[in-house]
N, C-alpha and C positions, 0 to 999 in steps of 0.2 A: 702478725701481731696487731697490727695496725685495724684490721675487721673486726678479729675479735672483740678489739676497745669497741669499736661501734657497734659491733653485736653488744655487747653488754650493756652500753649506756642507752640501747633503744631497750633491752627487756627492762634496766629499772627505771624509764620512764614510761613504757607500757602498765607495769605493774602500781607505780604511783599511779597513774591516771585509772586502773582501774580500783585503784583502792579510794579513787577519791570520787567516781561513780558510786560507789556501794555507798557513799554519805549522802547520795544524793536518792529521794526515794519517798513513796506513795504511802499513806496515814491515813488511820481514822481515829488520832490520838485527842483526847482532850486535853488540852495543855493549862484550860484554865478552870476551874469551878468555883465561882462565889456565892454566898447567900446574901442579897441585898441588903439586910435586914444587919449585916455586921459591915457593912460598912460604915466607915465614918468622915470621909473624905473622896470627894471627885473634882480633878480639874483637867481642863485640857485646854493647848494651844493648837486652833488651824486656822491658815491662813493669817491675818489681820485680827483674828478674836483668841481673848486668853480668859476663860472664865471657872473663877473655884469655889468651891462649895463645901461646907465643913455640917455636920450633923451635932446636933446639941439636943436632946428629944427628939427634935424637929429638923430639915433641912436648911439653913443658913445662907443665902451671899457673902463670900466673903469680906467684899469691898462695901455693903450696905444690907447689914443685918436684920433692916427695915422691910427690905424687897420682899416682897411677898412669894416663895418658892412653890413653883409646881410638884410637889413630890411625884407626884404619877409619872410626871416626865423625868425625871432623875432617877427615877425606876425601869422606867422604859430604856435608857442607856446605859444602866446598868445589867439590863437583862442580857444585852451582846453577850456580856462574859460571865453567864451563868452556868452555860456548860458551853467554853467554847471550844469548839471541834476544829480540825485542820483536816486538809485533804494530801496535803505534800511536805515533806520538811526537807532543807539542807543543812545540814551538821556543821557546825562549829566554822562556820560562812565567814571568810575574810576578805573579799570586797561588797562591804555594802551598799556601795552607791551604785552597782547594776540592780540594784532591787530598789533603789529610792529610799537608804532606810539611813544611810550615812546624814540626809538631812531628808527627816521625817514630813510628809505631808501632813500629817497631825501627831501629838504625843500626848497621850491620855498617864494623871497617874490616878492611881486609885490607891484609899489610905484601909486599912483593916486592923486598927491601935498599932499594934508593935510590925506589922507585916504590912509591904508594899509592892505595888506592881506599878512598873513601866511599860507601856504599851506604846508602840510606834508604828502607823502605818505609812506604808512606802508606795511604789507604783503599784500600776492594775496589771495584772498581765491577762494581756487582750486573748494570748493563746489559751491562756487554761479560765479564761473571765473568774479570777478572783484574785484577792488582794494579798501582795506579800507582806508580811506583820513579825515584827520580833517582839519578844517580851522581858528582853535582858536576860537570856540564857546563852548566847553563845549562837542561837540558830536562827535560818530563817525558815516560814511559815507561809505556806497559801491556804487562806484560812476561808471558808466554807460559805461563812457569813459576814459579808463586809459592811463591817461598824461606822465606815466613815461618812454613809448618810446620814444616821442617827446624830452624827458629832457637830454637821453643818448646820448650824442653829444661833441664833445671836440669842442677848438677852431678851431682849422683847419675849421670844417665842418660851422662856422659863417661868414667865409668870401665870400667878395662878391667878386666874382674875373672875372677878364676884360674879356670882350668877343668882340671879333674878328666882325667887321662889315658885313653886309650880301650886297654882291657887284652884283647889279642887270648887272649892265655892269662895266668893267673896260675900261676907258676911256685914259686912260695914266699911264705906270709903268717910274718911272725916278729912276734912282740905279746910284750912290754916293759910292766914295770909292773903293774900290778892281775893279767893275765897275765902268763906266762913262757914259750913256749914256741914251736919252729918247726913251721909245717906246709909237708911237700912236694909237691909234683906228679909221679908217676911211674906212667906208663900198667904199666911191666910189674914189677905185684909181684910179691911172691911170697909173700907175708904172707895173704894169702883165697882166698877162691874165687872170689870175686866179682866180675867184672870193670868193677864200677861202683867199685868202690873203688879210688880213683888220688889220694887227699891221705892220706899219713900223715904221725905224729909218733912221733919217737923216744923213748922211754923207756929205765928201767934194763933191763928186762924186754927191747928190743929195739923194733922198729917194731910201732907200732898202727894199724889204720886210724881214717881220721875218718870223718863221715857228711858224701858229696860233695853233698847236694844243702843242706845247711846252711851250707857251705863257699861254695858258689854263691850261695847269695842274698847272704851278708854278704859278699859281692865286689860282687854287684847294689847294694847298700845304699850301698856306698863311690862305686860307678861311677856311681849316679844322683844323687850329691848335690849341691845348689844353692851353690854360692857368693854369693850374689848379697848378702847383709846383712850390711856392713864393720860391726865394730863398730870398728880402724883399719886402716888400710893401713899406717903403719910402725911399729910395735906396739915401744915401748922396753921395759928391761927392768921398769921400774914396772908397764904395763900388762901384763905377762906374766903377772906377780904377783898381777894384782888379777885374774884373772880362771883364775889357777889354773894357767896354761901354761908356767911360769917352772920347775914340776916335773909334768910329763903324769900324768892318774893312766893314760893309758893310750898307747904308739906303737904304732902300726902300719907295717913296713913291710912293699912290697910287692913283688915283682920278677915280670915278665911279659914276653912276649913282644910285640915289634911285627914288622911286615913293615917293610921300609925302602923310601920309597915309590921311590929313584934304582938301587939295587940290585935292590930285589925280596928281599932275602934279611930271614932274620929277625933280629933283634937284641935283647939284654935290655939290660932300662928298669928302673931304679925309684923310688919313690913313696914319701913318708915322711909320714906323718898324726899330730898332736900329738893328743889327744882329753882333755878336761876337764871339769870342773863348777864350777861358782863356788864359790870357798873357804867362802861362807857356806851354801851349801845343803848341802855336805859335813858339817859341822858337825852339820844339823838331824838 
């Protein structure tokens, strides 16, 4: 009698363990599909950063609706789960901290008006090199494409920051301030001989030329320059002041030509540059 108990308790623990192999098992399920375009809400917490973003037309900070939002990159982390695929799932998973998911390395929600997803990624698993992920169904996932590079990002890296217009020709520089003076663009003077000379500046005396290849860098100078270090993005009139821009010691504008990419034809653009020094270095 005594075997028999043992015979039996080994076949229905046999039989549990392999009913509980068959939950465990290889996929090429897509468990999630969104269309960017309906979202309305992204935030996530990893590590040390919690950053959320709500859509209003436009993409929003939540904490400073001022921020100027990269949408491209708010798209680009949203593309993860635009069809995302999995390669393995385990069914209705009851410990999950062998998979890192009981406390998430990162948890993503995304808002879509009335409908929402929780996303949480957990450890790597080195054996199968992809990331196990739940989505608040019950299961866990080693999912194909691992999103949490995408997610490693501070804010800095969300903004969208000004870029410098692309000056097919420069058609007239006028500088304001420390200077005073307009320079123009005109291929047929009649002021030299020289037919490198095409910027002049008017005088009492009448047109003078400039020197065109000096003229060219310090367009070069303007056209390659970096925007990339906010000291702010909505600069009140205090901080204009404290930083000298409240009165420019120097403007620049610029007016140039683009081609128009629907047209084809040309069109003038222009471009207006504040340029400054800190009130106190002026000083020295």
């Amino acid at each position: 009698l005594g075997v028999l108990v043992i015979s039996c308790v080994l076949t229905l623990g046999v039989s549990k363990y392999e009913e509980r192999k068959e939950k465990i098992k290889n996929s090429d399920e897509i468990i999630m599909e969104l269309n960017s375009e309906d979202v309305t809400e992204l935030s996530w917490e990893y590590e040390s950063e919690t950053l959320a973003f709500h859509k209003d037309e436009n993409w929003l900070y939540d904490e400073d609706e001022h921020f100027p939002v990269n949408e491209e990159k708010i798209n680009q982390l949203l593309k993860n789960f635009q069809s995302f695929g999995v390669s393995f799932i385990i069914e209705d998973a009851e410990d999950l901290s062998q998979y890192g998911l009981s406390d998430p390395l990162c948890k993503i929600h995304i808002g879509l008006g009335e409908e929402t997803y929780e996303v949480s990624l957990g450890n790597y698993s080195e054996m199968d090199e992809e990331r196990y992920v739940s989505i608040g169904d019950g299961n866990v996932y080693l999912v194909k494409d691992d999103p949490l590079d995408s997610f490693d990002v501070e804010l800095s890296d969300m903004i969208q920051h000004d870029e410098i217009p692309e000056f097919d020709l420069v058609t007239e520089i006028q500088f304001a301030g420390s200077e005073n003076y307009k320079a123009v663009y005109n291929e047929e003077n009649e002021v030299t001989y020289s037919t490198k000379d095409v910027y002049f500046v008017k005088e009492d005396s009448g047109e003078l030329p400039l020197d065109t290849e000096n003229i060219e860098n310090y367009v070069d100078v303007i056209r390659e320059l970096k925007l990339t270090n906010y000291v702010s993005y909505n600069a009140a009139d205090e901080e204009l002041k404290t930083y000298g821009l409240d009165n420019p010691d120097l403007t620049v504008t610029l007016q140039y030509r683009v081609q128009d990419e629907e047209s084809e034809e040309e069109k003038e653009e222009t471009a207006v540059f504040h340029i400054s020094r800190d009130p106190a270095e002026k000083e020295k």
